[in-house]
mmCIF file of the C-alpha atoms, coordinates in Angstrom:
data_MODEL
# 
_entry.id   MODEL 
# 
loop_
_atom_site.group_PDB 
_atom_site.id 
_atom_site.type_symbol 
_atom_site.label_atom_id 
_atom_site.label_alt_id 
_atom_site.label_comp_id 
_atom_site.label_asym_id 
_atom_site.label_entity_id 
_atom_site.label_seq_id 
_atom_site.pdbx_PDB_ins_code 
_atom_site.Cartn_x 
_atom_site.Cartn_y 
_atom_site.Cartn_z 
_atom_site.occupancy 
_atom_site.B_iso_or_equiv 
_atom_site.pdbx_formal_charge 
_atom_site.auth_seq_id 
_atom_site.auth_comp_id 
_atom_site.auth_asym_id 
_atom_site.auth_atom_id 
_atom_site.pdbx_PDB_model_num 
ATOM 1  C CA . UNK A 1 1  ? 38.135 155.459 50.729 1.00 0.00 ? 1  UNK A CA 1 
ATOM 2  C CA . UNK A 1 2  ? 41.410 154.870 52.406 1.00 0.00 ? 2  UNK A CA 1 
ATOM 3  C CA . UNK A 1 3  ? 42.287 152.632 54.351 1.00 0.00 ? 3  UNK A CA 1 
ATOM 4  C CA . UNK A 1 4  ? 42.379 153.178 57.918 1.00 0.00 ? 4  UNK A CA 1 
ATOM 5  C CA . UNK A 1 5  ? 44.291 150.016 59.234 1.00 0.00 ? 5  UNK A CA 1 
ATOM 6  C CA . UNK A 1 6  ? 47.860 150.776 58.544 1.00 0.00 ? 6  UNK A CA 1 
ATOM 7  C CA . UNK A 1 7  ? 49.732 147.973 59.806 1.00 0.00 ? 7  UNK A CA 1 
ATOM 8  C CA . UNK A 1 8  ? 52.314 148.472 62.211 1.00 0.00 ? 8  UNK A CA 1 
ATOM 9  C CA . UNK A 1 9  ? 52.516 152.332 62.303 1.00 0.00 ? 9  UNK A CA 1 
ATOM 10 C CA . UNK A 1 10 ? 50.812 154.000 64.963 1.00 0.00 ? 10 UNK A CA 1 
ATOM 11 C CA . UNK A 1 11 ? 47.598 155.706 63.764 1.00 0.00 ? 11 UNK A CA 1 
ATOM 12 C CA . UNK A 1 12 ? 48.765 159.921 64.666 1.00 0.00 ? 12 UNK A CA 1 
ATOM 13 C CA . UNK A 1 13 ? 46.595 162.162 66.550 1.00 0.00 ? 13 UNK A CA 1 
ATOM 14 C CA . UNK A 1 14 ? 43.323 163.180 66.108 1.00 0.00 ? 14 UNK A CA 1 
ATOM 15 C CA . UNK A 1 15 ? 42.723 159.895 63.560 1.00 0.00 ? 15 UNK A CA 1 
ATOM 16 C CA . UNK A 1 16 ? 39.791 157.621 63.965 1.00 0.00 ? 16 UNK A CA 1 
ATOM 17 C CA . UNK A 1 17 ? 40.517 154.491 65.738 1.00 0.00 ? 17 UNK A CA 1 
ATOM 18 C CA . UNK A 1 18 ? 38.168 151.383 65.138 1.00 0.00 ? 18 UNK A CA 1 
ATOM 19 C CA . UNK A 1 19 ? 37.118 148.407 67.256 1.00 0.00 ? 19 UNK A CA 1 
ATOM 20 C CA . UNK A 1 20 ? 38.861 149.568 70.820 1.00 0.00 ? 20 UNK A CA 1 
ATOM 21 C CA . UNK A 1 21 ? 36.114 151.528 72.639 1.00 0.00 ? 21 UNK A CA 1 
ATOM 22 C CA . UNK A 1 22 ? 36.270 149.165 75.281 1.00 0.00 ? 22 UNK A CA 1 
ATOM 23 C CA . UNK A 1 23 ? 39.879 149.943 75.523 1.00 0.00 ? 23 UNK A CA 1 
ATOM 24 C CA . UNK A 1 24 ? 39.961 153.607 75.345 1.00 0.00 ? 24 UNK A CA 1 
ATOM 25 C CA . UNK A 1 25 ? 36.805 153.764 78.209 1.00 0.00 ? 25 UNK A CA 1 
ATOM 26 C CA . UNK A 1 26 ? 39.019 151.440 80.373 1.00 0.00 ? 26 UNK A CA 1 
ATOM 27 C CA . UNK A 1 27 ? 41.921 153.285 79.827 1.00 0.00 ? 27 UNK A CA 1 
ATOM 28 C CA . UNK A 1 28 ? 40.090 156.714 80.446 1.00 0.00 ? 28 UNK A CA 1 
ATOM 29 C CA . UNK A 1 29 ? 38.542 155.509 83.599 1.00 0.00 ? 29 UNK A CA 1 
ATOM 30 C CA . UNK A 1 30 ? 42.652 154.115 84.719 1.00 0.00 ? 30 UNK A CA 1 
ATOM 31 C CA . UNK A 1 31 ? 43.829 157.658 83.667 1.00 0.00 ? 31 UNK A CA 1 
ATOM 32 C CA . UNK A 1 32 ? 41.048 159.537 85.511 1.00 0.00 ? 32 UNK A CA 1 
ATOM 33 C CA . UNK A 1 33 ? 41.396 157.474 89.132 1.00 0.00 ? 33 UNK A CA 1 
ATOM 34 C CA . UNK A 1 34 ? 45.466 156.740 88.752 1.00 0.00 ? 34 UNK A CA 1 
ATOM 35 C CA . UNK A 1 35 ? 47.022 159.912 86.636 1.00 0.00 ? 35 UNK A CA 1 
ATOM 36 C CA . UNK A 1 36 ? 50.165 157.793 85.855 1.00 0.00 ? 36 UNK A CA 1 
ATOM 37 C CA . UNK A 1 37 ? 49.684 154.214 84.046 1.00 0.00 ? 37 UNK A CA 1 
ATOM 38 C CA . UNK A 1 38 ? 51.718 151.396 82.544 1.00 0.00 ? 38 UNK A CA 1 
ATOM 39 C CA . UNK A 1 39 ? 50.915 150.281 78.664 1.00 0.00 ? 39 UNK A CA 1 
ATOM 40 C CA . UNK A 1 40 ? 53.020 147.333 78.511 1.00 0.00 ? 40 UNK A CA 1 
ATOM 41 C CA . UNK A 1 41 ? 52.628 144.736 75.802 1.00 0.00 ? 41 UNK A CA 1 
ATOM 42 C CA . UNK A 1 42 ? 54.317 143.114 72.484 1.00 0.00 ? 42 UNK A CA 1 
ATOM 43 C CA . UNK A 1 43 ? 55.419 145.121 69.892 1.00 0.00 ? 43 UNK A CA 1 
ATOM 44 C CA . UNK A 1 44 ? 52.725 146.302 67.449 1.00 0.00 ? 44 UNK A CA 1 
ATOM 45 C CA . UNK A 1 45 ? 49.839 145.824 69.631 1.00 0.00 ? 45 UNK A CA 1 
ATOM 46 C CA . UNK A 1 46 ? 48.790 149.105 69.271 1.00 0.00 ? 46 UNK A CA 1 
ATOM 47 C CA . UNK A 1 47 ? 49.659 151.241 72.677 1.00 0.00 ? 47 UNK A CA 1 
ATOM 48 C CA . UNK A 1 48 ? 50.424 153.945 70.340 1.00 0.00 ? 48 UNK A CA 1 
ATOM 49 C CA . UNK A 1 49 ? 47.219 154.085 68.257 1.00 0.00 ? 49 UNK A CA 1 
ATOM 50 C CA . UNK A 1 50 ? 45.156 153.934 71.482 1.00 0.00 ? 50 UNK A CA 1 
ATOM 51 C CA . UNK A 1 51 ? 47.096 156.627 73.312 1.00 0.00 ? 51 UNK A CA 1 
ATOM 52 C CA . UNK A 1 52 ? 47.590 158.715 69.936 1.00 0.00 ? 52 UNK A CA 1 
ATOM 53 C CA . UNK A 1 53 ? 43.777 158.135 68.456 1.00 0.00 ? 53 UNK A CA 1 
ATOM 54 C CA . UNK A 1 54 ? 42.094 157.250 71.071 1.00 0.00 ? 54 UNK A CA 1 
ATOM 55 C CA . UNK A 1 55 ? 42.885 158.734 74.639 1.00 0.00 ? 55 UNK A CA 1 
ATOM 56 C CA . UNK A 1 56 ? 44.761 162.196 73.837 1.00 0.00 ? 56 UNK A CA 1 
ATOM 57 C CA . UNK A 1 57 ? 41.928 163.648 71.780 1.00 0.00 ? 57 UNK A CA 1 
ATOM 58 C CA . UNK A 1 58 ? 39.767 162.787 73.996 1.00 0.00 ? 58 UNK A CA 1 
ATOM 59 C CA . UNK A 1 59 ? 41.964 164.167 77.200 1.00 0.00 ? 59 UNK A CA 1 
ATOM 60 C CA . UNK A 1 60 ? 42.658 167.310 75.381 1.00 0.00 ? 60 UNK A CA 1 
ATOM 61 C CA . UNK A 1 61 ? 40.575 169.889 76.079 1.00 0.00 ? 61 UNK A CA 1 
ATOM 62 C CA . UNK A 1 62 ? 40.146 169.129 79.325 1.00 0.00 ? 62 UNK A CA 1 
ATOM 63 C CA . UNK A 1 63 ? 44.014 168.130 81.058 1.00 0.00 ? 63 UNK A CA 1 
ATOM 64 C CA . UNK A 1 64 ? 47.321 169.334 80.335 1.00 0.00 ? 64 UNK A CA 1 
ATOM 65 C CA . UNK A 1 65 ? 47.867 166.407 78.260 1.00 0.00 ? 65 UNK A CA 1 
ATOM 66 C CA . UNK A 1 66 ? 51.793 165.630 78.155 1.00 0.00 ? 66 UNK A CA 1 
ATOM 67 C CA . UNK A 1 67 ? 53.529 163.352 75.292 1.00 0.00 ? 67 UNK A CA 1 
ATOM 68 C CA . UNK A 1 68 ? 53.560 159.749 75.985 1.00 0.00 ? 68 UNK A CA 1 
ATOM 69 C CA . UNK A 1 69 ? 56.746 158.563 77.415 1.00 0.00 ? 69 UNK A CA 1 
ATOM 70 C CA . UNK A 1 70 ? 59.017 155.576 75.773 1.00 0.00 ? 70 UNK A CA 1 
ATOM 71 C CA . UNK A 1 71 ? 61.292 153.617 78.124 1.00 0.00 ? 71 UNK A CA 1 
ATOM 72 C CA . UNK A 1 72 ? 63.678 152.553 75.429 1.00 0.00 ? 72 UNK A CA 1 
ATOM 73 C CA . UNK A 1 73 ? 66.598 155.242 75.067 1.00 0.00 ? 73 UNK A CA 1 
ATOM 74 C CA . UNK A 1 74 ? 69.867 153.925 75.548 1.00 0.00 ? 74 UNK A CA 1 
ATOM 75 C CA . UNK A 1 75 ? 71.641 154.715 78.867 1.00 0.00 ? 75 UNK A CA 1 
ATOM 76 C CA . UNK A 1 76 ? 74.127 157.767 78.607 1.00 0.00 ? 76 UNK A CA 1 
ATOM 77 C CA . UNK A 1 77 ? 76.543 156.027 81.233 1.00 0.00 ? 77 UNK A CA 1 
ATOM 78 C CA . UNK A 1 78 ? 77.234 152.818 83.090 1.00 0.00 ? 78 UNK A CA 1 
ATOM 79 C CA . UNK A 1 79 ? 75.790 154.072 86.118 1.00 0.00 ? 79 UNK A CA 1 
ATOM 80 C CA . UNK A 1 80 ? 72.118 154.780 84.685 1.00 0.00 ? 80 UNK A CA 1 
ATOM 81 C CA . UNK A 1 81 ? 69.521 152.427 84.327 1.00 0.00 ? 81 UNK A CA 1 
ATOM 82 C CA . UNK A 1 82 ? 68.129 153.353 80.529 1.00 0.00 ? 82 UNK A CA 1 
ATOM 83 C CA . UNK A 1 83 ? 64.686 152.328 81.722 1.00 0.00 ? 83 UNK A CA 1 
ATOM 84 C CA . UNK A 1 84 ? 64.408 154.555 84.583 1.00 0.00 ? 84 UNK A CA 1 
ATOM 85 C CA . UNK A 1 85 ? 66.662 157.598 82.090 1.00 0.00 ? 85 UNK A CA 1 
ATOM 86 C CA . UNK A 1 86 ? 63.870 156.997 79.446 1.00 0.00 ? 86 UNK A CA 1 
ATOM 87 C CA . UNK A 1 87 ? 61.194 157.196 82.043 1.00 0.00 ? 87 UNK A CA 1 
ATOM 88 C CA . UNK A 1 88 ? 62.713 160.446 83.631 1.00 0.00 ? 88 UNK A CA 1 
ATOM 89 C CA . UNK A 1 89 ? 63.361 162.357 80.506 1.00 0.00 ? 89 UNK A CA 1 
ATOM 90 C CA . UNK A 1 90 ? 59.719 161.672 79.424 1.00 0.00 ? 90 UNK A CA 1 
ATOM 91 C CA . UNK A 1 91 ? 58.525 163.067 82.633 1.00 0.00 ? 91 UNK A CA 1 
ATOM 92 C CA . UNK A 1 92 ? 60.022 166.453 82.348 1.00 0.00 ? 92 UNK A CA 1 
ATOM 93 C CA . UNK A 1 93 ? 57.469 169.214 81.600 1.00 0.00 ? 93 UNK A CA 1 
ATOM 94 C CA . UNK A 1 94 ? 57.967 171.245 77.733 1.00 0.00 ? 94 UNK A CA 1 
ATOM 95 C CA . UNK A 1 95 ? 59.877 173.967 78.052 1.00 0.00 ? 95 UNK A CA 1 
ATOM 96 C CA . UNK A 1 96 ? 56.587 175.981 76.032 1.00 0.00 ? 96 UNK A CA 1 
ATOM 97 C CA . UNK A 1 97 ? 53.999 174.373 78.224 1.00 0.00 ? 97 UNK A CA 1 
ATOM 98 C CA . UNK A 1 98 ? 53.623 176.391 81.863 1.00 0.00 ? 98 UNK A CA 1 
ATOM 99 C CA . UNK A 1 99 ? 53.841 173.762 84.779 1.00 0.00 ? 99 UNK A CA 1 
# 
């Protein structure tokens, strides 16, 4: 069997996810009763695996789930906070996916 804990690269979609049930229920119930929320923590925590395993499969068939969005692209100009360009481009709706 292989195995499923695979270091410090986010588990992909639809993969089983071990040990963070609490997590994802929390996180479902913060999704449900917020619709926007904040994953901050240290580096290889595993925000991605819970989001990518663990909360889109289970938000799939039932919301118009959108890609997670990453606040770290680099600013285009002087004037632009990258945070808030990262957040902004993350936000905008597929150009395939109807609004």
């Amino acid at each position: 069997m292989k195995n499923p804990f695979i270091g410090p690269h986010p588990l992909p979609k639809n993969t089983p996810i071990f040990g963070r049930n609490r997590e994802i229920t929390e996180l479902r119930h913060l999704l449900i009763a917020e619709r926007i929320v904040l994953l901050y923590s240290p580096s290889g925590a595993g925000k991605s695996s819970l989001v990518n395993a663990g909360i889109i499969p289970e938000f799939a068939n039932t919301f118009d789930v959108w890609e997670p969005t990453r606040v770290n692209t680099p600013a285009q100009d002087n004037a632009t906070n990258p945070y808030v360009q990262s957040a902004i481009a993350g936000w905008k709706k597929p150009a395939n996916k109807p609004i």
